[in-house]
N, C-alpha and C positions, 0 to 999 in steps of 0.2 A: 742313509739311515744312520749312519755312526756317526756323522755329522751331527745330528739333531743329536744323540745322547752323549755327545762330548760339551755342545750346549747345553744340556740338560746336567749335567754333573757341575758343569761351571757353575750352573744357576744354584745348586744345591751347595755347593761348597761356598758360595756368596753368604746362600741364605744362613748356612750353618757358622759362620764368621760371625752375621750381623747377629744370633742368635749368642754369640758368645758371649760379643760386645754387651747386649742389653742384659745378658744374666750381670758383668761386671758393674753397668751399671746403676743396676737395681742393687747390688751389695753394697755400693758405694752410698748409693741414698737412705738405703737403712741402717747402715751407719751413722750416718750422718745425722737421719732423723733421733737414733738414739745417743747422739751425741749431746743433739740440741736438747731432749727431753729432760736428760742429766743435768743439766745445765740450768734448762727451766725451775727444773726440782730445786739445785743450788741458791739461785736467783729465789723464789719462794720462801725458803728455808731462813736465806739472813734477813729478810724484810719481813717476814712473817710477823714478828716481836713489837714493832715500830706500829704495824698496823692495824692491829691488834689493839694496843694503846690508845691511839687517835679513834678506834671506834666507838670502843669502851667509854672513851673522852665524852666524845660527840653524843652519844647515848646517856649516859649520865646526864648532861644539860638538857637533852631532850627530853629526859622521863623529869626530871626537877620541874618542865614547865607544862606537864600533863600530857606527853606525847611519849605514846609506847609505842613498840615494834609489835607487829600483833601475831600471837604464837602459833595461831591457825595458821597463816600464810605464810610461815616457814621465815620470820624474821622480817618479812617486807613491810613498809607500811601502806597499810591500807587509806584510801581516799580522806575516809574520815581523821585520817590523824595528820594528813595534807591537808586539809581544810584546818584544823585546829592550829597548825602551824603558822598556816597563810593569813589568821585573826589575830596571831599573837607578833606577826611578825609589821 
C-alpha cells in the first residue's frame, strides 16, 4: 500500500510541475501575443497615411469615370459598378 501512494505522490508532483510549466507558458505567449498586437498597431499607424492616399487616389479616378463605391454596402462595390468598370475598361 505505501508503495502505490509513493507512486501516486510521484504522479502528482510530475503533474503539478507540468502544471507549472504550461501556466509559464501560457504567460509567455500572452506576452508575446501582446507584443505582436503592439507592434501590429505600430506597423498600421506609419502606413496608415500612404494608404490612405492611394485609396483616395484610386477612388477619385473611379468616381471621374462613373464608378462609385456604393454607401449601402459599407464601401464595397457592388456588381454593377464591376460591370461598368469591365465596359470602360
Amino acid at each position: 500500500m505505501t508503495d502505490q501512494i509513493k507512486i501516486f505522490k510521484a504522479q502528482i508532483a510530475r503533474m503539478k510541475e507540468a502544471e507549472k510549466e504550461e501556466d509559464r507558458t501560457i504567460k509567455e505567449l500572452k506576452e508575446e501575443a501582446k507584443q505582436a498586437a503592439t507592434a501590429l498597431k505600430d506597423i498600421r499607424k506609419d502606413r496608415g497615411t500612404e494608404d490612405c492616399e492611394l485609396r483616395s487616389k484610386i477612388d477619385q479616378c473611379l468616381k471621374e469615370s462613373g464608378i462609385d463605391r456604393a454607401a449601402h454596402h459599407g464601401g464595397d462595390f457592388t456588381g454593377v459598378n464591376c460591370i461598368q468598370l469591365e465596359k470602360r475598361i
